[in-house]
TIMI-2910 file (N, C-alpha, C, CB; in pm, 1 decimal, decimal comma, always signed):
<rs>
+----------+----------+----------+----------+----------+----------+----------+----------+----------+----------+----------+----------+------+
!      n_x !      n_y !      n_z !     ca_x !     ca_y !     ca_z !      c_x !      c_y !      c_z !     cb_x !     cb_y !     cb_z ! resn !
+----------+----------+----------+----------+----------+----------+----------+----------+----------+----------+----------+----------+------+
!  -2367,2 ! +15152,7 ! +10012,2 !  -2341,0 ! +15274,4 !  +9938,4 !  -2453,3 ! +15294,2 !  +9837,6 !  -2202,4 ! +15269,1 !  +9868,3 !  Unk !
!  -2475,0 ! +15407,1 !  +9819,4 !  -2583,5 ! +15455,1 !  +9729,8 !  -2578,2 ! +15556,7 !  +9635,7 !  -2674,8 ! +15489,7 !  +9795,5 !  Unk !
!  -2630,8 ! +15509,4 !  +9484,9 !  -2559,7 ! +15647,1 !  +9387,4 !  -2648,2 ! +15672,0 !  +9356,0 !  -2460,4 ! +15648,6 !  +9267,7 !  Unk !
!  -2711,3 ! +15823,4 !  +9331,0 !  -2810,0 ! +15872,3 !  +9288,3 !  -2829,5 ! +15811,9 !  +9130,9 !  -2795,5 ! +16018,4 !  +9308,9 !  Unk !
!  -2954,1 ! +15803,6 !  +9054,3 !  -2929,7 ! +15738,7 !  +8917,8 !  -2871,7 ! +15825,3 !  +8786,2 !  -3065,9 ! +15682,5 !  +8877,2 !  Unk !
!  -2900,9 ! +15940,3 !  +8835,4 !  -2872,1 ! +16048,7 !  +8726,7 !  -2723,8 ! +16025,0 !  +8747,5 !  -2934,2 ! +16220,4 !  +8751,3 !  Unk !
!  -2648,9 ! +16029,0 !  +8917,7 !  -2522,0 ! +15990,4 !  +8906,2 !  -2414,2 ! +15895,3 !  +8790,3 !  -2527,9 ! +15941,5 !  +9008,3 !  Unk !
!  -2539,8 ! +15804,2 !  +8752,8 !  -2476,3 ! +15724,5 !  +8690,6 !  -2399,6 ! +15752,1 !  +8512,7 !  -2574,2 ! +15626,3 !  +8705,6 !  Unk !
!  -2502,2 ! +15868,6 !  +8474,1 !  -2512,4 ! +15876,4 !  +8359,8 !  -2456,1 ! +15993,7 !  +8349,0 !  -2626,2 ! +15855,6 !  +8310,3 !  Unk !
!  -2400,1 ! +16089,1 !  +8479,0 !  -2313,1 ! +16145,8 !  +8479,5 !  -2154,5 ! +16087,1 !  +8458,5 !  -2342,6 ! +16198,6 !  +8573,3 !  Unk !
!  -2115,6 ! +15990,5 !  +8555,4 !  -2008,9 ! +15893,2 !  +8555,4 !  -1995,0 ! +15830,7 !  +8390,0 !  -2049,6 ! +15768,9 !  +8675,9 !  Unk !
!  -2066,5 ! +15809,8 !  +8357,4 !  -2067,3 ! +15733,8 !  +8230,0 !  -2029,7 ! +15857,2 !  +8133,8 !  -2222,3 ! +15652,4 !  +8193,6 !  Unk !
!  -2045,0 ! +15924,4 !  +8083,5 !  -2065,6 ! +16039,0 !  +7995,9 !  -1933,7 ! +16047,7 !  +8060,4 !  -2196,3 ! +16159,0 !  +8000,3 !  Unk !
!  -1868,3 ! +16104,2 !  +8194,6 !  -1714,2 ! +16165,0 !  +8189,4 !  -1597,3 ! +16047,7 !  +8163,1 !  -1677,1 ! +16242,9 !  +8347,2 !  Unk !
!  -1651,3 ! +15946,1 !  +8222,7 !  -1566,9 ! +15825,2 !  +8211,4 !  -1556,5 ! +15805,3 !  +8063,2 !  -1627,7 ! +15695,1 !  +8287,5 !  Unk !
!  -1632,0 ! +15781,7 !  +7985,7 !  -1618,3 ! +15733,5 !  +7842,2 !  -1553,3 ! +15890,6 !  +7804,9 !  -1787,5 ! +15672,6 !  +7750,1 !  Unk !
!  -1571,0 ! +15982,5 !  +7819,7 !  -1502,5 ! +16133,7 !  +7725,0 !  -1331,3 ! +16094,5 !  +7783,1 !  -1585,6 ! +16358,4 !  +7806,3 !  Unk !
!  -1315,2 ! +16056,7 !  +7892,8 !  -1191,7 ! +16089,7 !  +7962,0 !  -1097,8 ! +15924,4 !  +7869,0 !  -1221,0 ! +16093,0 !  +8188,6 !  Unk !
!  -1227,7 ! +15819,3 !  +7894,1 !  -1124,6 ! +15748,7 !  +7857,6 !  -1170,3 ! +15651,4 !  +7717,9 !  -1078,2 ! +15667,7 !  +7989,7 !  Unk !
!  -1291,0 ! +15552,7 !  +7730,0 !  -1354,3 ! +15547,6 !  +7675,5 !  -1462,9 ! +15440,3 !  +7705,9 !  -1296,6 ! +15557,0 !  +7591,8 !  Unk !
!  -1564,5 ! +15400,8 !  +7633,1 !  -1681,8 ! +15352,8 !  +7667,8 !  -1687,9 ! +15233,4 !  +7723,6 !  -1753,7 ! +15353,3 !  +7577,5 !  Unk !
!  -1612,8 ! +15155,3 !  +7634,6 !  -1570,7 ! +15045,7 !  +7725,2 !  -1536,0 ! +15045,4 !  +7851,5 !  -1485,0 ! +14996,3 !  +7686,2 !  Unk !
!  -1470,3 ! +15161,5 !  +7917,1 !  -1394,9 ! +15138,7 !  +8044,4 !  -1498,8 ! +15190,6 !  +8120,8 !  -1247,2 ! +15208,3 !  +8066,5 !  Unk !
!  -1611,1 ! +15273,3 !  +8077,9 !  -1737,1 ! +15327,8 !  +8150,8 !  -1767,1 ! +15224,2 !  +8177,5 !  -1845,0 ! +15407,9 !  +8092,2 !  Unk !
!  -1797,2 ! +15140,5 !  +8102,7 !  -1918,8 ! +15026,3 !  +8088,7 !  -1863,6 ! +14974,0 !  +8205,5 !  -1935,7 ! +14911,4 !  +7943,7 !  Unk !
!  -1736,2 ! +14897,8 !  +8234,7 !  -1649,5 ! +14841,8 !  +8302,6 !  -1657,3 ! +14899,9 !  +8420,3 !  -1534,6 ! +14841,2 !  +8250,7 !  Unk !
!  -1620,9 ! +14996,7 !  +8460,6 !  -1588,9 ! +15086,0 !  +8545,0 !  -1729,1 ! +15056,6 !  +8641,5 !  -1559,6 ! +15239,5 !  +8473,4 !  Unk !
!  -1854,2 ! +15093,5 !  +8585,2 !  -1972,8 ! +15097,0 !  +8636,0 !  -2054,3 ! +14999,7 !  +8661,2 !  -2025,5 ! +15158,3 !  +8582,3 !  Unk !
!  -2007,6 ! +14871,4 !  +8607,3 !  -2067,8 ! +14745,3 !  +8610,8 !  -1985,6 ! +14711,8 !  +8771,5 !  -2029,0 ! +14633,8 !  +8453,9 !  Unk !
!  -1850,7 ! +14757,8 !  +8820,8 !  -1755,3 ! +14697,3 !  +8925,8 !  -1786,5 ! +14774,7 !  +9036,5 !  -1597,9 ! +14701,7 !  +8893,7 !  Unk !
!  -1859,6 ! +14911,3 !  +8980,6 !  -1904,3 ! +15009,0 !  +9122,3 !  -2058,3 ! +14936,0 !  +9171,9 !  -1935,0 ! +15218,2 !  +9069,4 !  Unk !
!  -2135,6 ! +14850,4 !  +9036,2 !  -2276,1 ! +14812,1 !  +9098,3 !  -2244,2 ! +14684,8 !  +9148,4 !  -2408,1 ! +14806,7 !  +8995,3 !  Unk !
!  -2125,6 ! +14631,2 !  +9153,4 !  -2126,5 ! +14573,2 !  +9239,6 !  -2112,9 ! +14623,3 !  +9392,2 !  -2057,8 ! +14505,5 !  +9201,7 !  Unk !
!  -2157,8 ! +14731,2 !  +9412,0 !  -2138,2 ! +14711,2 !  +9580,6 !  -2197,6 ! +14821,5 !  +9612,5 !  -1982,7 ! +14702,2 !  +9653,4 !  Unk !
!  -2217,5 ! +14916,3 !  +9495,9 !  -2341,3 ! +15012,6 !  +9480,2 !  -2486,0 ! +15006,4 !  +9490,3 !  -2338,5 ! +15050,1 !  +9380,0 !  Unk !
!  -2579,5 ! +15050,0 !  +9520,0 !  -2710,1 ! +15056,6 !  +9505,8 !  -2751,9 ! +15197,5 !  +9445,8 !  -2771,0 ! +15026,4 !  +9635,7 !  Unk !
!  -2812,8 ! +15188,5 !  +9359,7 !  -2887,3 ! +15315,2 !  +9256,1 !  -3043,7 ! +15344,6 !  +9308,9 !  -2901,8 ! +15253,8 !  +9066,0 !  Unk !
!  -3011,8 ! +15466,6 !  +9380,0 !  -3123,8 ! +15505,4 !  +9409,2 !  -3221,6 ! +15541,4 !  +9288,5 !  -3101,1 ! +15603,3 !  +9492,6 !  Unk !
!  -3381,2 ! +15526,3 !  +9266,4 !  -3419,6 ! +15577,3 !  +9213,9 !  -3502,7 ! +15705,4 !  +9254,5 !  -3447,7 ! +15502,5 !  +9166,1 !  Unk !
!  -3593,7 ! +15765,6 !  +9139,7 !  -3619,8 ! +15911,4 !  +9158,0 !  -3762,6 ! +15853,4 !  +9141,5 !  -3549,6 ! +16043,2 !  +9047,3 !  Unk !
!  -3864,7 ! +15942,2 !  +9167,9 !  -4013,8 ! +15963,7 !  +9060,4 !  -4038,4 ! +16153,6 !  +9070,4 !  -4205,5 ! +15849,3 !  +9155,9 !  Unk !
!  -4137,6 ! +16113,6 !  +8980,1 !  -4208,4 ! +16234,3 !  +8959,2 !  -4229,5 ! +16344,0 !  +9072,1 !  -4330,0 ! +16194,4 !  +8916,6 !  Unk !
!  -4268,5 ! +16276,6 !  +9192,5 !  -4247,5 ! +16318,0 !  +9355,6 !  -4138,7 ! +16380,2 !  +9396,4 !  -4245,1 ! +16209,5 !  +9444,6 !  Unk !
!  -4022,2 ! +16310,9 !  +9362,7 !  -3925,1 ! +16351,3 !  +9410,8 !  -3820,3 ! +16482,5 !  +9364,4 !  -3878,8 ! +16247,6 !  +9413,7 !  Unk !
!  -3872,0 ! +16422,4 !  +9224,9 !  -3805,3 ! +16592,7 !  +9166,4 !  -3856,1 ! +16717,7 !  +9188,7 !  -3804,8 ! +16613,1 !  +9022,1 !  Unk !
!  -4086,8 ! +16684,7 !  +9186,6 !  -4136,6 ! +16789,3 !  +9206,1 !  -4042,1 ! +16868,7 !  +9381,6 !  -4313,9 ! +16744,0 !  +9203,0 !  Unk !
!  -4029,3 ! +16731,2 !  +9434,1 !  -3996,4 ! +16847,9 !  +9583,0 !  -3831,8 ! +16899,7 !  +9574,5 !  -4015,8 ! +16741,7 !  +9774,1 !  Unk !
!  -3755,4 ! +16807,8 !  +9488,3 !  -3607,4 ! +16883,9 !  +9448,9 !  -3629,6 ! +17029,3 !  +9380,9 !  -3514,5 ! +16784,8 !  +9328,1 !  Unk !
!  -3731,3 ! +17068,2 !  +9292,4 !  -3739,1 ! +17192,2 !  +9222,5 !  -3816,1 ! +17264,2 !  +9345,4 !  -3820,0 ! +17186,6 !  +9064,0 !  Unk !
!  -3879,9 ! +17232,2 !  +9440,7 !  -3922,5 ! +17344,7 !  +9571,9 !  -3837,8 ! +17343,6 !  +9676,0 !  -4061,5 ! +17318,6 !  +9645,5 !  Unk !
!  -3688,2 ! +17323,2 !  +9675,1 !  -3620,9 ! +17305,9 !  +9750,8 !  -3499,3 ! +17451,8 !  +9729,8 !  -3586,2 ! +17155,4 !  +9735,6 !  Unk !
!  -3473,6 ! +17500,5 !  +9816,9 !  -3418,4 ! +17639,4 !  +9836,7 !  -3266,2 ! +17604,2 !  +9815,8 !  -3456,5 ! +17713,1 !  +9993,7 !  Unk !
!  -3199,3 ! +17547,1 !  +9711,4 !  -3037,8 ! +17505,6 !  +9699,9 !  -3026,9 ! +17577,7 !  +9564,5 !  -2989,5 ! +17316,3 !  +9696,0 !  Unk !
!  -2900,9 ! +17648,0 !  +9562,4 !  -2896,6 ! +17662,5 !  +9445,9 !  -2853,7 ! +17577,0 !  +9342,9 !  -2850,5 ! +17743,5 !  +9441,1 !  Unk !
!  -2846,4 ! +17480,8 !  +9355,3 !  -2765,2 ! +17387,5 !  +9237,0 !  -2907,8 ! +17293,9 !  +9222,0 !  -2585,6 ! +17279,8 !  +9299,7 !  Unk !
!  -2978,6 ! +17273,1 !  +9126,8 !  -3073,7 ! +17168,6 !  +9116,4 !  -3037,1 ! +17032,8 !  +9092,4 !  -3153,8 ! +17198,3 !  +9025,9 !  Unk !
!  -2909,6 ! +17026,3 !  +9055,8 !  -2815,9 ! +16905,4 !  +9074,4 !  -2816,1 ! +16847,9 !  +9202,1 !  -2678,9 ! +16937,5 !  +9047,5 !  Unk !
!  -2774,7 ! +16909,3 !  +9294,1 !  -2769,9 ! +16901,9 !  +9427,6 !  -2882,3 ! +16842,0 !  +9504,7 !  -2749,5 ! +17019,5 !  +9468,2 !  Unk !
!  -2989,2 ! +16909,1 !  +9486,2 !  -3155,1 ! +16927,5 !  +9523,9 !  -3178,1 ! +16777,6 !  +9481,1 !  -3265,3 ! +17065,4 !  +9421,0 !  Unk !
!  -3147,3 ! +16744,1 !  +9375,8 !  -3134,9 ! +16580,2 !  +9274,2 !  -3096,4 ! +16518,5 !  +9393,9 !  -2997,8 ! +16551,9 !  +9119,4 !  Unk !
!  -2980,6 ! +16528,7 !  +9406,7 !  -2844,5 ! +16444,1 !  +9517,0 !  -2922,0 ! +16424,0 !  +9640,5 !  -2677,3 ! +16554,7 !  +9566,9 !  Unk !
!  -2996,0 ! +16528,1 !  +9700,5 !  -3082,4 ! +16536,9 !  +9827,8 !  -3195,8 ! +16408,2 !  +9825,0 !  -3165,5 ! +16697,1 !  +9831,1 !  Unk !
!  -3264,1 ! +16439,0 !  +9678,1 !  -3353,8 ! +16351,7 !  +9673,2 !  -3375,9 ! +16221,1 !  +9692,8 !  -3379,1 ! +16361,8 !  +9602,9 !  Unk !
!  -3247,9 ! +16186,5 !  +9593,8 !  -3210,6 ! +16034,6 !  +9597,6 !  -3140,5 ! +15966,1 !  +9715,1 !  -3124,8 ! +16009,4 !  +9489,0 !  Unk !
!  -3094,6 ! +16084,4 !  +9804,6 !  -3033,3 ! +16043,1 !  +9972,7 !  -3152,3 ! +15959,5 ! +10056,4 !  -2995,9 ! +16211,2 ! +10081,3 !  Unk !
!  -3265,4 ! +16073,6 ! +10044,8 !  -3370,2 ! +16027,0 ! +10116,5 !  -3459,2 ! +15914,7 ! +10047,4 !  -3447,2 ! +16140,7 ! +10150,2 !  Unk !
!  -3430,9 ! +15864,5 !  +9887,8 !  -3530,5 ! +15768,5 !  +9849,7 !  -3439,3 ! +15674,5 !  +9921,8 !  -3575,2 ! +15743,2 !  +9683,6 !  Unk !
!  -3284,7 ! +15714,5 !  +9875,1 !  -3255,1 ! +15575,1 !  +9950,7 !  -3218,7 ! +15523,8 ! +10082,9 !  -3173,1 ! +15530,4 !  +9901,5 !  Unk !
!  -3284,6 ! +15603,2 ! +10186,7 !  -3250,0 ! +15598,5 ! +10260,1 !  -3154,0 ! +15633,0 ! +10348,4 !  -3265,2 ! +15553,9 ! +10244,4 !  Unk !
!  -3041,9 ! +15741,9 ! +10314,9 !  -2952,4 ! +15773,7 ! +10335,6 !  -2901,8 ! +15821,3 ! +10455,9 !  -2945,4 ! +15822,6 ! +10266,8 !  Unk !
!  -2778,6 ! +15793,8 ! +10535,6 !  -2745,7 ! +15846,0 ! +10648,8 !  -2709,6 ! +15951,3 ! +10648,6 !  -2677,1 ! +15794,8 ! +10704,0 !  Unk !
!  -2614,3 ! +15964,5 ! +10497,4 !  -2559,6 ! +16107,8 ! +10494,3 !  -2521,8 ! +16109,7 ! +10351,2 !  -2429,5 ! +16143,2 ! +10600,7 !  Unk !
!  -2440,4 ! +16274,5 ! +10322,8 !  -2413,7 ! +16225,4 ! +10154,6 !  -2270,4 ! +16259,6 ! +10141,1 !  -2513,4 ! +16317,4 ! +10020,0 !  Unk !
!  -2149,6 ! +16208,2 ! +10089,0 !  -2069,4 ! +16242,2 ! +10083,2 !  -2026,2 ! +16332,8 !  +9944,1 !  -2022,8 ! +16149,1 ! +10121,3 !  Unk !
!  -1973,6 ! +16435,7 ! +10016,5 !  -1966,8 ! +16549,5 !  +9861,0 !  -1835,9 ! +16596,8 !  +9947,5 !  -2134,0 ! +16710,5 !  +9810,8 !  Unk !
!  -1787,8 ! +16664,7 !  +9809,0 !  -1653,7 ! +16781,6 !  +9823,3 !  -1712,7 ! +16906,4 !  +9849,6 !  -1553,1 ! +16806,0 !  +9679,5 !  Unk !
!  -1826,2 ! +16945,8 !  +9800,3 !  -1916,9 ! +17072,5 !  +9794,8 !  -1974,9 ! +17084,4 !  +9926,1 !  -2034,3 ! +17066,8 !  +9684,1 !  Unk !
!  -1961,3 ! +17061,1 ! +10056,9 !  -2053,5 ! +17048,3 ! +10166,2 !  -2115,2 ! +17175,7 ! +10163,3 !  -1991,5 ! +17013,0 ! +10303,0 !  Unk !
!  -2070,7 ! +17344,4 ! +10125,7 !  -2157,1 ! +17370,4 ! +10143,9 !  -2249,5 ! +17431,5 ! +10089,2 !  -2141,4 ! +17389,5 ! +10200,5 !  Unk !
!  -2268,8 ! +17366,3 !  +9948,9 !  -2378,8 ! +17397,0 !  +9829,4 !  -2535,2 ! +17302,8 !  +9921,8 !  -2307,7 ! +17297,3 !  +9623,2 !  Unk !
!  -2457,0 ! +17201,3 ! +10038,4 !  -2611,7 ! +17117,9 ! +10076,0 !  -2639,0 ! +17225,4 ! +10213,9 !  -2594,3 ! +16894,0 ! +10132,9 !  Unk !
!  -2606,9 ! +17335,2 ! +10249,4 !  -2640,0 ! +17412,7 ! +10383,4 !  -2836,2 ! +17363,9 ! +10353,3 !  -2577,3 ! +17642,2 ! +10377,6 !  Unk !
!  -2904,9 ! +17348,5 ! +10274,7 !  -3059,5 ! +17356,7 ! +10312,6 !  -3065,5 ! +17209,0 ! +10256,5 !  -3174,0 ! +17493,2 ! +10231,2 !  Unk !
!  -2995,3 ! +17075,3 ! +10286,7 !  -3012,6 ! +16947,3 ! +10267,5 !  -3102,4 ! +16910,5 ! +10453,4 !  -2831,0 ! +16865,6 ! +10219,3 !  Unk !
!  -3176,1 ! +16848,9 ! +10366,9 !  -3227,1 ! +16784,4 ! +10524,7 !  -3175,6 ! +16623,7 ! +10517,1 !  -3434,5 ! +16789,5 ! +10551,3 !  Unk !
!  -3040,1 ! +16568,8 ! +10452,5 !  -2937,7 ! +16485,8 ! +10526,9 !  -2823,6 ! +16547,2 ! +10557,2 !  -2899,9 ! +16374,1 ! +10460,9 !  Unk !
!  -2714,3 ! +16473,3 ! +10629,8 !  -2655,7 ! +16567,5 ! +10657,6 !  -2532,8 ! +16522,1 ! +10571,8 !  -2649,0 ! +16596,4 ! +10802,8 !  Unk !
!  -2418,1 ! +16613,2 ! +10513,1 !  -2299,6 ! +16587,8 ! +10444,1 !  -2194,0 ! +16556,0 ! +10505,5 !  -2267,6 ! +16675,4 ! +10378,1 !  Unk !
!  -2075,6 ! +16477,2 ! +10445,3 !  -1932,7 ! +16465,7 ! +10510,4 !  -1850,1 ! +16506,4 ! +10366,7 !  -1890,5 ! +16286,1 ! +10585,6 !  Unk !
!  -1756,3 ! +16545,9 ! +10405,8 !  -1689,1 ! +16578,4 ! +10297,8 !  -1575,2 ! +16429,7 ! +10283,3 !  -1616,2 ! +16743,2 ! +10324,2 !  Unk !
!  -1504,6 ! +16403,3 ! +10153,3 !  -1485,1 ! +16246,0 ! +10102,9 !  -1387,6 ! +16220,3 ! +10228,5 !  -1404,1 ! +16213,4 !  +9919,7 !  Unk !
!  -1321,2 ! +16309,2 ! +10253,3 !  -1159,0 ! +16280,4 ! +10389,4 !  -1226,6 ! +16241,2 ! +10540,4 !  -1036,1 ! +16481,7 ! +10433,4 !  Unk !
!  -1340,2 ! +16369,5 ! +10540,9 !  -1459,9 ! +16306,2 ! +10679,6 !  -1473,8 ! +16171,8 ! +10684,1 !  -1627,4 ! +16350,9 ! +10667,2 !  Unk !
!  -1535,8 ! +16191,0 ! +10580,9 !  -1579,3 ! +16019,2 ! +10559,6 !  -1492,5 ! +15892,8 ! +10573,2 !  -1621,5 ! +15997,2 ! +10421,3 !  Unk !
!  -1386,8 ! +15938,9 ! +10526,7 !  -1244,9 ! +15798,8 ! +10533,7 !  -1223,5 ! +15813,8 ! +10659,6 !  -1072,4 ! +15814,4 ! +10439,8 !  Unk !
!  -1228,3 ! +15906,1 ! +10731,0 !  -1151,5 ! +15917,0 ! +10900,1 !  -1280,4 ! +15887,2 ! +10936,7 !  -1069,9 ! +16082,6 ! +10981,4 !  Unk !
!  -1384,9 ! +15893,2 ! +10935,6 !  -1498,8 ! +15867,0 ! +11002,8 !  -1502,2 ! +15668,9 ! +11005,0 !  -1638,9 ! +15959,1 ! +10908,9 !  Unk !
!  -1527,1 ! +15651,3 ! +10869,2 !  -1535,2 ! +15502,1 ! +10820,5 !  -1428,4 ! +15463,0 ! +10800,1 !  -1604,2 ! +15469,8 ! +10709,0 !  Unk !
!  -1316,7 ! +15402,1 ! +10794,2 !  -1213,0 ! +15348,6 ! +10739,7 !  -1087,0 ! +15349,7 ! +10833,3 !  -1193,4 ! +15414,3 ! +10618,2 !  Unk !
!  -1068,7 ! +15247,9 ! +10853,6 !   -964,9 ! +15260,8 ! +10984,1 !   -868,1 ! +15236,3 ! +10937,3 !   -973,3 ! +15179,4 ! +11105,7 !  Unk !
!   -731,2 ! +15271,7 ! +10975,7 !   -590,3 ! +15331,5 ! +10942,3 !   -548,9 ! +15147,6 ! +10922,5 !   -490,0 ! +15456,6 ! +11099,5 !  Unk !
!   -448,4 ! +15143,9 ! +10789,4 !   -403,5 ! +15009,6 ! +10814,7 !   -232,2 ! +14986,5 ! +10900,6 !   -406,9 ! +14943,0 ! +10654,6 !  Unk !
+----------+----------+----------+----------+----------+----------+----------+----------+----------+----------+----------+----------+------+
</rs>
């Protein structure tokens, strides 16, 4: 699994407002366990800001798919990525795709 890095500091910022910092801290230390944090450079944003999506958030999300290698990206939004060159599952795709019934 792979989280974009900006992801992170998104997660952190709602997690600590919702609950508090401690449980961010917590929370995010138990997701890197099994997480990998993609990183970004200078490259990658320049081609997220020439990228035809409207959400530059998104364009972000694209970026860090392909630094890290990504098969696909899982979002609720599938179709804010219509001009992603990975391809999306939405989170339920994904459980019926990956995750077999117990």
């Amino acid at each position: 699994m792979i989280v974009a890095w900006h992801t992170v500091s998104n997660l952190f910022y709602l997690l600590s407002s919702a609950r508090s910092s401690a449980f961010a801290r917590e929370f995010l230390g138990g997701l890197l366990k099994f997480a990998t944090v993609a990183s970004g450079s200078t490259e990658s944003v320049r081609h997220a800001l020439s990228m035809r999506m409207r959400d530059f958030e998104d364009a972000l999300q694209v970026e860090a798919a392909i630094s890290g290698d990504a098969s696909f990206i899982v979002t609720r939004n599938v179709a804010d990525y219509r001009g992603s060159s990975i391809p999306t599952l939405t989170p339920a795709a994904f459980l019926k795709r990956f995750v077999s019934p117990r």
